[in-house]
Biopython code that builds the backbone (N, CA, C, O; Angstrom):
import numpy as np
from Bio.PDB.StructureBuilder import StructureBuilder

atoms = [
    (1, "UNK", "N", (-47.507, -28.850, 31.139)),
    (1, "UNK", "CA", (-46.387, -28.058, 31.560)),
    (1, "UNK", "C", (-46.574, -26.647, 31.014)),
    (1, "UNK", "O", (-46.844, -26.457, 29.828)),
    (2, "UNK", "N", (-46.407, -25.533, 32.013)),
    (2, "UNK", "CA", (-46.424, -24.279, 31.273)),
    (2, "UNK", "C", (-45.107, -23.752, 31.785)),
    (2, "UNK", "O", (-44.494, -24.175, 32.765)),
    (3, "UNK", "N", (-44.764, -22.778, 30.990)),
    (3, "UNK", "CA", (-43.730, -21.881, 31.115)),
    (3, "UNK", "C", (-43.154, -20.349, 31.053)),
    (3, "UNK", "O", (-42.683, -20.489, 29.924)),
    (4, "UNK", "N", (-42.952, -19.520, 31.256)),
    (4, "UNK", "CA", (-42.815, -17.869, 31.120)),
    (4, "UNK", "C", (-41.773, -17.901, 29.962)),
    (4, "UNK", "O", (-41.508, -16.747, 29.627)),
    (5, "UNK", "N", (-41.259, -18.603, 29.415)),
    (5, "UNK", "CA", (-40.525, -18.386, 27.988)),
    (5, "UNK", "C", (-40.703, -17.839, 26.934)),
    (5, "UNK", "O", (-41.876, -17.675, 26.597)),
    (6, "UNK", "N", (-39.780, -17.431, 26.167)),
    (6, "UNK", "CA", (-40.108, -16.769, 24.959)),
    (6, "UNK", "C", (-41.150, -17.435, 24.051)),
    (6, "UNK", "O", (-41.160, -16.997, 22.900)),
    (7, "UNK", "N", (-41.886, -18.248, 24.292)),
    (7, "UNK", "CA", (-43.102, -18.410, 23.245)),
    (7, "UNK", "C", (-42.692, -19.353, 22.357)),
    (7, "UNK", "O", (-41.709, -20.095, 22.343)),
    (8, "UNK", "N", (-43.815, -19.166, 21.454)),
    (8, "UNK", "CA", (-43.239, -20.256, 20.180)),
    (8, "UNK", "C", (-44.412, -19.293, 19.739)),
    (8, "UNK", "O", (-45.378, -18.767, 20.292)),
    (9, "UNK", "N", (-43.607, -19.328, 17.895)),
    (9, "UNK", "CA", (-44.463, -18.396, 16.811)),
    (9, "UNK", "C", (-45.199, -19.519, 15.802)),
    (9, "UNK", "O", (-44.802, -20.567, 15.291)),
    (10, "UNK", "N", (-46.613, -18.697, 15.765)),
    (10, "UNK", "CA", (-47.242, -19.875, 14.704)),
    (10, "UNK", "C", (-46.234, -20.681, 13.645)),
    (10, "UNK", "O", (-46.337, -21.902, 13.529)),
    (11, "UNK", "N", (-45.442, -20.063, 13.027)),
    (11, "UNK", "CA", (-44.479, -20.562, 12.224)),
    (11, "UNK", "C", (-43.413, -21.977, 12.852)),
    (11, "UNK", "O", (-43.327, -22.969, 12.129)),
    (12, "UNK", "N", (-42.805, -21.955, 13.940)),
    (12, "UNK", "CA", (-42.242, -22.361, 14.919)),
    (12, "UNK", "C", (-43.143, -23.682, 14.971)),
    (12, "UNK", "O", (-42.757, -24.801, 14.634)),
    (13, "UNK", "N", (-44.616, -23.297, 15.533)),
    (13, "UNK", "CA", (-45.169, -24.390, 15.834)),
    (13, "UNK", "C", (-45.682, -25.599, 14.791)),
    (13, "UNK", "O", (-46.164, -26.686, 15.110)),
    (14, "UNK", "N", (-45.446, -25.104, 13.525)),
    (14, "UNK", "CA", (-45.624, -26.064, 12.313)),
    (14, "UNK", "C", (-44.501, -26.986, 12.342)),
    (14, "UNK", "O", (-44.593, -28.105, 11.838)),
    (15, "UNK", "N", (-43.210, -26.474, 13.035)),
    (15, "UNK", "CA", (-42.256, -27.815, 12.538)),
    (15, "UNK", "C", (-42.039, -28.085, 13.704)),
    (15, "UNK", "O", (-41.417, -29.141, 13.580)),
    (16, "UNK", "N", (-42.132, -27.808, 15.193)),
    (16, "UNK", "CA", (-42.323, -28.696, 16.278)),
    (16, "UNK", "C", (-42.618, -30.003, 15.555)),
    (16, "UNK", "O", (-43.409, -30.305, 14.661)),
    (17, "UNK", "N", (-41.692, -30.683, 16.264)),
    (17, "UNK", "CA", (-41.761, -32.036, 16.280)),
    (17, "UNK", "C", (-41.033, -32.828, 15.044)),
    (17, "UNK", "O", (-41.181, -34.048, 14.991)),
    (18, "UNK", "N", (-40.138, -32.063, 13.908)),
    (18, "UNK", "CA", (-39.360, -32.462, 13.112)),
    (18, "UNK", "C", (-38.279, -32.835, 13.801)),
    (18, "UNK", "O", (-38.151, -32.206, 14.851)),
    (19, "UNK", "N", (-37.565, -33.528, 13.614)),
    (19, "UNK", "CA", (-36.185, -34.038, 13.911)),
    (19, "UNK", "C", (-35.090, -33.321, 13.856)),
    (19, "UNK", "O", (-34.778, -33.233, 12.669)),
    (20, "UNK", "N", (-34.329, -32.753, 14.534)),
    (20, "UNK", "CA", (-33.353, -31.847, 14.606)),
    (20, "UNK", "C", (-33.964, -30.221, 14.135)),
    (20, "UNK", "O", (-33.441, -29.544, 13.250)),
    (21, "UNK", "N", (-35.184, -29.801, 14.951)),
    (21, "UNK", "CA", (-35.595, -28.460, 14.263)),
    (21, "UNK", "C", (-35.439, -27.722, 15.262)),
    (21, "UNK", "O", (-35.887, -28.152, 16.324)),
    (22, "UNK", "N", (-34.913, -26.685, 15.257)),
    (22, "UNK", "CA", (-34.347, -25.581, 16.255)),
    (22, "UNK", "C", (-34.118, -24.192, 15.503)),
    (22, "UNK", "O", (-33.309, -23.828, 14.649)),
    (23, "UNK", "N", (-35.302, -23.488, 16.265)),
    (23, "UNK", "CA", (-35.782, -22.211, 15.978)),
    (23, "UNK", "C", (-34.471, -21.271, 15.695)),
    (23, "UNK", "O", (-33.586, -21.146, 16.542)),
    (24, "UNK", "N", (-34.429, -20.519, 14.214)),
    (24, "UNK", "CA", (-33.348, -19.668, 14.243)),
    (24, "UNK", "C", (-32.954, -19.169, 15.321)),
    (24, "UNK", "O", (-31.803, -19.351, 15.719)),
    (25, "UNK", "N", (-34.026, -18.305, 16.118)),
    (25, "UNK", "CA", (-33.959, -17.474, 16.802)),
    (25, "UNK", "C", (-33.702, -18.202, 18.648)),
    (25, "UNK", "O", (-33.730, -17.695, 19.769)),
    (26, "UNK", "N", (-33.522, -19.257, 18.241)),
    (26, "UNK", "CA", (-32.753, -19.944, 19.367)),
    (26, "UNK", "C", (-31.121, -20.524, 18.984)),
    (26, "UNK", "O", (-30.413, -21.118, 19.797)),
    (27, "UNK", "N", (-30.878, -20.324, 18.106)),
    (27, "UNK", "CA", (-29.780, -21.822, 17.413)),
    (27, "UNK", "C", (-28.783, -20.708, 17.873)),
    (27, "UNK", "O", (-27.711, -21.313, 17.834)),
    (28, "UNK", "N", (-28.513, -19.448, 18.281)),
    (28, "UNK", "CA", (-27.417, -18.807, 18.696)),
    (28, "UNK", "C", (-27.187, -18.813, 20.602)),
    (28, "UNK", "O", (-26.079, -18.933, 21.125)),
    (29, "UNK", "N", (-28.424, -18.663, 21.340)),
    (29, "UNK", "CA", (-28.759, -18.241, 22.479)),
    (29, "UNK", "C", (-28.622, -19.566, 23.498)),
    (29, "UNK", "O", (-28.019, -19.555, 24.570)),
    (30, "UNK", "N", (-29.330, -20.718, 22.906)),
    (30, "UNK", "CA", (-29.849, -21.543, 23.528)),
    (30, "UNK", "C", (-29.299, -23.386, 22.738)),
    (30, "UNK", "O", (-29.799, -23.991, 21.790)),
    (31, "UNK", "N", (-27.869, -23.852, 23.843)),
    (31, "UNK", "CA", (-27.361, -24.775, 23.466)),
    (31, "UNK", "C", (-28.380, -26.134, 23.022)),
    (31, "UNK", "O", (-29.561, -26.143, 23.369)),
    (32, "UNK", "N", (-27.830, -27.164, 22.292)),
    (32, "UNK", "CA", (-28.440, -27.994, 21.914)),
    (32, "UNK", "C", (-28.598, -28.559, 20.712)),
    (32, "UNK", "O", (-28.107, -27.877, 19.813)),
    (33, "UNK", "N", (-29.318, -29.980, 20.218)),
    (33, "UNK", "CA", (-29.215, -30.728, 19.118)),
    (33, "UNK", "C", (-30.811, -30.239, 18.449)),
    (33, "UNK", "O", (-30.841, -30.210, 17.219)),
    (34, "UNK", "N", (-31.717, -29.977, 18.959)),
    (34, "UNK", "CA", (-32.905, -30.039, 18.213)),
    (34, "UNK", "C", (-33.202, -31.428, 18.680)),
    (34, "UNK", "O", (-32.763, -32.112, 17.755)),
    (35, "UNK", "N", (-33.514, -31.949, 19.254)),
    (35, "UNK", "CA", (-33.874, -33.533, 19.385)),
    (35, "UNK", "C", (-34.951, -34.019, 19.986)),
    (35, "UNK", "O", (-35.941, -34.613, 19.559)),
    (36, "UNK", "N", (-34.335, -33.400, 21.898)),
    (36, "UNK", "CA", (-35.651, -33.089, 22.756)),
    (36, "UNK", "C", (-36.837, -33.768, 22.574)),
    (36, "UNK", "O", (-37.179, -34.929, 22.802)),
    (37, "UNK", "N", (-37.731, -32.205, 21.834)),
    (37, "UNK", "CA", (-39.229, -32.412, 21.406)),
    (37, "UNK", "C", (-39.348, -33.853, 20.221)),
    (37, "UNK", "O", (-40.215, -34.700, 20.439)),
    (38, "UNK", "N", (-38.799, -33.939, 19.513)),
    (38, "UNK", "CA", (-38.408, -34.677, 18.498)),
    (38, "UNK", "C", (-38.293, -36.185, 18.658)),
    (38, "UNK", "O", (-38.581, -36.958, 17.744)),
    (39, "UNK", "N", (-37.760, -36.663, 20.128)),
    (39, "UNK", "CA", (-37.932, -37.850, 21.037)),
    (39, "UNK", "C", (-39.075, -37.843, 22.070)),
    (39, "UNK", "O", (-39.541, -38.925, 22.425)),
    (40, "UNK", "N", (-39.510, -36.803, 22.525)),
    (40, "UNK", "CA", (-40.810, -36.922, 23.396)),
    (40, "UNK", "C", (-41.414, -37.307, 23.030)),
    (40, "UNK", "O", (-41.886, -38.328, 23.529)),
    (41, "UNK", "N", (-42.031, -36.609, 21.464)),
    (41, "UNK", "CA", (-43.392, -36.631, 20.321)),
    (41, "UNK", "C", (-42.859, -37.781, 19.946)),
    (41, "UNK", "O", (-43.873, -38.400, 20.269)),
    (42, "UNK", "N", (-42.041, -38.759, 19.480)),
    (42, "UNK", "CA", (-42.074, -39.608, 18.870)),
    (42, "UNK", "C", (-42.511, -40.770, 20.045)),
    (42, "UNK", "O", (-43.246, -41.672, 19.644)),
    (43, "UNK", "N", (-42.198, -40.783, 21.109)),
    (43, "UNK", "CA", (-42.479, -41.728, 22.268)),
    (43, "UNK", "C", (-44.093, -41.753, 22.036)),
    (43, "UNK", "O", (-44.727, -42.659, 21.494)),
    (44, "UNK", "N", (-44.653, -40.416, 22.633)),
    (44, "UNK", "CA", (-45.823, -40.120, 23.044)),
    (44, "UNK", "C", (-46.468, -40.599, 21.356)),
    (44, "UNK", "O", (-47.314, -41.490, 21.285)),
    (45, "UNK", "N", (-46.009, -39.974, 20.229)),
    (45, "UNK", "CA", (-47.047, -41.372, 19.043)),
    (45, "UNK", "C", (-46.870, -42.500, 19.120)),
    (45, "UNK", "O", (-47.903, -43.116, 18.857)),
    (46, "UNK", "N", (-45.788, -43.319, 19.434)),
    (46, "UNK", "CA", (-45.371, -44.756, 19.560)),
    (46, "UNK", "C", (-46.895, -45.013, 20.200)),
    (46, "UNK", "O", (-47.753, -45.641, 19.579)),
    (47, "UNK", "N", (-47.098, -44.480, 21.438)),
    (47, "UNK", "CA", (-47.900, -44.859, 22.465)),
    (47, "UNK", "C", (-49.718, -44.788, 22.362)),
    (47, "UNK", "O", (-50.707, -45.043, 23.050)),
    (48, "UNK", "N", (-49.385, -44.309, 21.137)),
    (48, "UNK", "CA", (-51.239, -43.399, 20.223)),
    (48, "UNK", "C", (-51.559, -42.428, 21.230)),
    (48, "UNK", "O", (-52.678, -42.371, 21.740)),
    (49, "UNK", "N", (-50.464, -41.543, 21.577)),
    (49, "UNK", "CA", (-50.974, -40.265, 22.141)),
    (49, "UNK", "C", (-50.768, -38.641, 21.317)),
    (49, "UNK", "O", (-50.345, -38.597, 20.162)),
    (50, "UNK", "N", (-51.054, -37.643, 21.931)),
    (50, "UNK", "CA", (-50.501, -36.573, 20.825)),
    (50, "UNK", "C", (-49.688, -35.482, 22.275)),
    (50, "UNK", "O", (-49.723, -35.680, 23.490)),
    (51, "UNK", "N", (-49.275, -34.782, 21.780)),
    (51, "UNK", "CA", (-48.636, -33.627, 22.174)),
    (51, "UNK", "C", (-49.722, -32.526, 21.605)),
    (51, "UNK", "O", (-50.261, -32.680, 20.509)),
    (52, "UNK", "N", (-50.028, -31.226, 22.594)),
    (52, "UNK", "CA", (-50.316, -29.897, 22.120)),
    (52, "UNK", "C", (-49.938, -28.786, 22.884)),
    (52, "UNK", "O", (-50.113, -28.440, 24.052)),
    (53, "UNK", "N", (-49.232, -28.210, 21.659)),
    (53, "UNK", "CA", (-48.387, -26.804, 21.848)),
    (53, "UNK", "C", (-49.330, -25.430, 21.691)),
    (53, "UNK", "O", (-50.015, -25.311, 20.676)),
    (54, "UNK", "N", (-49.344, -24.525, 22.596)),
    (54, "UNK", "CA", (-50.340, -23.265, 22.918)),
    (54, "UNK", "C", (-48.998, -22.266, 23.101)),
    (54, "UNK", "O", (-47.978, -22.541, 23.732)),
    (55, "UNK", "N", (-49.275, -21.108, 22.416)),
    (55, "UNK", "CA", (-48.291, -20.034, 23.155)),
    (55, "UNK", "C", (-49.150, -19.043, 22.366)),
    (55, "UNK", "O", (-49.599, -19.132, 21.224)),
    (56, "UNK", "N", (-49.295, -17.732, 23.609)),
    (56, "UNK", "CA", (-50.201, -16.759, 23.024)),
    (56, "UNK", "C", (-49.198, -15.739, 21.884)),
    (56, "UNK", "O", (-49.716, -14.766, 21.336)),
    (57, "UNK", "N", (-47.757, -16.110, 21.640)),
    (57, "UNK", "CA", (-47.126, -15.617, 21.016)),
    (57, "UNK", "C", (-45.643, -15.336, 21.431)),
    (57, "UNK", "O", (-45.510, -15.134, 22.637)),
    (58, "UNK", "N", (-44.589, -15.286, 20.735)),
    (58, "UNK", "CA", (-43.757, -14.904, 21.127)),
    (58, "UNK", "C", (-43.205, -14.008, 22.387)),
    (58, "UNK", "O", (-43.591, -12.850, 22.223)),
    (59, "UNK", "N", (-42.351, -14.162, 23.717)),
    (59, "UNK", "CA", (-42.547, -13.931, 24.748)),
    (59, "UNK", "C", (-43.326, -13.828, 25.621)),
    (59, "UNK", "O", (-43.145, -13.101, 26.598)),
    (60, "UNK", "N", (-44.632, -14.742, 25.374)),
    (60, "UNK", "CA", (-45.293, -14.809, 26.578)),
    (60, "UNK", "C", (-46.023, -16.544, 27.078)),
    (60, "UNK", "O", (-47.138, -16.842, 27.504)),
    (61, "UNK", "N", (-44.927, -17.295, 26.811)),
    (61, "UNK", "CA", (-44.842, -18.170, 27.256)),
    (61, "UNK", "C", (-45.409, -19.462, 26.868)),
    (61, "UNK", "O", (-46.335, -19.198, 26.101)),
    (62, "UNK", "N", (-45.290, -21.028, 27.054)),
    (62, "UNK", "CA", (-45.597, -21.806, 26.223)),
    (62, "UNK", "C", (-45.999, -22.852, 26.949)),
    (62, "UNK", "O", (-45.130, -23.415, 27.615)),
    (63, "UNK", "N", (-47.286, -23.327, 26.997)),
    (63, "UNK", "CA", (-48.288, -24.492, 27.542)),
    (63, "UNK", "C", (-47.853, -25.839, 26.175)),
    (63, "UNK", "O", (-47.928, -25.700, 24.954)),
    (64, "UNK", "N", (-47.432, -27.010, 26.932)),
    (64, "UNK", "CA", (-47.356, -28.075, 26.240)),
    (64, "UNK", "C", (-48.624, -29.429, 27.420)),
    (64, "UNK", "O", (-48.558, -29.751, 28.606)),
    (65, "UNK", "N", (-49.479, -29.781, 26.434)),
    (65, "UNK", "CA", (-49.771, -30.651, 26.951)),
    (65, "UNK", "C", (-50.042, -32.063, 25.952)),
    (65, "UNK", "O", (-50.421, -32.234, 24.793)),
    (66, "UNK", "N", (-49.516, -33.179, 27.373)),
    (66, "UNK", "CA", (-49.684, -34.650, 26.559)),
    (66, "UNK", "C", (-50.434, -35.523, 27.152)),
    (66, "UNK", "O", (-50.451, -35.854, 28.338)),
    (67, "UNK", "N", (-51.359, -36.060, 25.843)),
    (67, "UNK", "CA", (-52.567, -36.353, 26.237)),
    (67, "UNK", "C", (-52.445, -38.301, 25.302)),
    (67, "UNK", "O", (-52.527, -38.732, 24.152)),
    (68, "UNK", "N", (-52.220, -38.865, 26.672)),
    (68, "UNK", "CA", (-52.361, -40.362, 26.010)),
    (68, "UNK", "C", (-53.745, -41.388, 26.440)),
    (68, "UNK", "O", (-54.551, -41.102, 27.326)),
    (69, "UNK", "N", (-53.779, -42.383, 25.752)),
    (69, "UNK", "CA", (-54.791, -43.292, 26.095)),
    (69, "UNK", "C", (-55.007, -43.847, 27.048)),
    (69, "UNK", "O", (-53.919, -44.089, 27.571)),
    (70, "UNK", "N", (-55.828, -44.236, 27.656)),
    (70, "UNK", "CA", (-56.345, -45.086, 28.718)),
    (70, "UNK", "C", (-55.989, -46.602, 28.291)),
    (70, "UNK", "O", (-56.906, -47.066, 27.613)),
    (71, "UNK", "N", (-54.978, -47.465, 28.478)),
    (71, "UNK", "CA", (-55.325, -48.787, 28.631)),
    (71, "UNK", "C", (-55.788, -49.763, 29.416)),
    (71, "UNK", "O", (-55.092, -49.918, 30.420)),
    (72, "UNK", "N", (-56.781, -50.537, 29.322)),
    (72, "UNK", "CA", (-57.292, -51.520, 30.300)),
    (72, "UNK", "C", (-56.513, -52.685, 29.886)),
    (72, "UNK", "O", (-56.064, -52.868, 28.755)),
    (73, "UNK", "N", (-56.339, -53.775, 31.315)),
    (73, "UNK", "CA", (-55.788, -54.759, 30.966)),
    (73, "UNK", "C", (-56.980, -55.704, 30.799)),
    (73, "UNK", "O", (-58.033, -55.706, 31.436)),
    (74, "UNK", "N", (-56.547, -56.587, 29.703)),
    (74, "UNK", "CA", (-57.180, -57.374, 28.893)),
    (74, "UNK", "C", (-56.763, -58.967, 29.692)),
    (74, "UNK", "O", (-57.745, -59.691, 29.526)),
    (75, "UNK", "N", (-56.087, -59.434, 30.177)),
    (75, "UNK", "CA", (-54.960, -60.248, 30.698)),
    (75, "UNK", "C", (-55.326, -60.306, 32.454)),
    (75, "UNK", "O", (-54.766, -59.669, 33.346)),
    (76, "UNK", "N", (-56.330, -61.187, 32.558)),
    (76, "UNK", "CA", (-56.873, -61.220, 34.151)),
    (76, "UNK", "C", (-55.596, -61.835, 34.885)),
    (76, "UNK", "O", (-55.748, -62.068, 36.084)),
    (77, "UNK", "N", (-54.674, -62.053, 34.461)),
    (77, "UNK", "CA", (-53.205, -62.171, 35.248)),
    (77, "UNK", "C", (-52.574, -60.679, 35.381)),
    (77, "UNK", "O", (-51.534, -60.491, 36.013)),
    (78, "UNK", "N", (-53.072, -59.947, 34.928)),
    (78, "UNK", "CA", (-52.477, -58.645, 34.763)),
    (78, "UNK", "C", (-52.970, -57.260, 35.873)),
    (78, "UNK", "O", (-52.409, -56.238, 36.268)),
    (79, "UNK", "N", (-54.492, -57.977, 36.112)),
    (79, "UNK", "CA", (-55.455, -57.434, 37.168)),
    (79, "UNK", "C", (-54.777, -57.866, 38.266)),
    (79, "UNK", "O", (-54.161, -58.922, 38.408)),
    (80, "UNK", "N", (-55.016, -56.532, 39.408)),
    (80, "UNK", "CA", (-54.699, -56.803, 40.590)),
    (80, "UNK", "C", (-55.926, -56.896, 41.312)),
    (80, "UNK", "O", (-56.897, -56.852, 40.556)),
    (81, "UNK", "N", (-56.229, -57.017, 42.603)),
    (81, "UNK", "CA", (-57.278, -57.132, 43.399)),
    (81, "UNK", "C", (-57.627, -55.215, 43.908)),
    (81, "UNK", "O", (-58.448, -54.747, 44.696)),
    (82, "UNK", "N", (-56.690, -54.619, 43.126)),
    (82, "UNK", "CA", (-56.902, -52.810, 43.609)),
    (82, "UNK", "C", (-57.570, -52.039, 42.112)),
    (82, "UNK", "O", (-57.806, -50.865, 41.827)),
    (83, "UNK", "N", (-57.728, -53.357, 41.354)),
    (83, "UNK", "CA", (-58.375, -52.821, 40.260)),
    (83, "UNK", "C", (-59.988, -53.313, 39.991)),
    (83, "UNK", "O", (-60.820, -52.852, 39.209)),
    (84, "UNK", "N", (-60.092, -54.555, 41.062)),
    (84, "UNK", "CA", (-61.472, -55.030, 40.757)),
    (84, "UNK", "C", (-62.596, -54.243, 41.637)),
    (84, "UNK", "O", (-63.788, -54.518, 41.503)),
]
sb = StructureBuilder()
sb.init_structure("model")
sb.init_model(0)
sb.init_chain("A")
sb.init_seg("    ")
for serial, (resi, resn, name, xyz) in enumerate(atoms, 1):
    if name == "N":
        sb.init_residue(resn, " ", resi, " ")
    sb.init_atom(name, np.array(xyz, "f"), 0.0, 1.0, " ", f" {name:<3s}", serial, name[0])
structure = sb.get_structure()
């Protein structure tokens, strides 16, 4: 996912992904709990995947990408005939 948004600052991007963390410089402008990212990233590790956050800096916008595992099914009841 990319976006034309105000960015995220190296600083910013160290606590991405804490639990209720919401950028000063949003907590007046921009409604909300902090949670969001905080439930995505926790899904996406549940799953042994990661999240990565890119922004060339403040106002110029912010690339998130999530990158999970490949599972094969193990469970030949689980195989379809569009997988053999």
């Amino acid at each position: 996912m990319v976006d034309q948004g105000v960015g995220v600052t190296p600083d910013e991007q160290r606590h991405l992904g804490r639990k209720s963390f919401r950028s000063p410089r949003h907590q007046a402008s921009v409604p909300g709990s902090g949670l969001g990212f905080w439930i995505a990233s926790t899904f996406i590790r549940a799953h042994d995947g990661t999240v990565e956050i890119a922004s060339r800096g403040q106002g110029l916008g912010t690339t998130a990408s999530i990158l999970l595992p490949v599972q094969h099914a193990l469970d030949p009841e689980l195989v379809t005939s569009d997988d053999e």
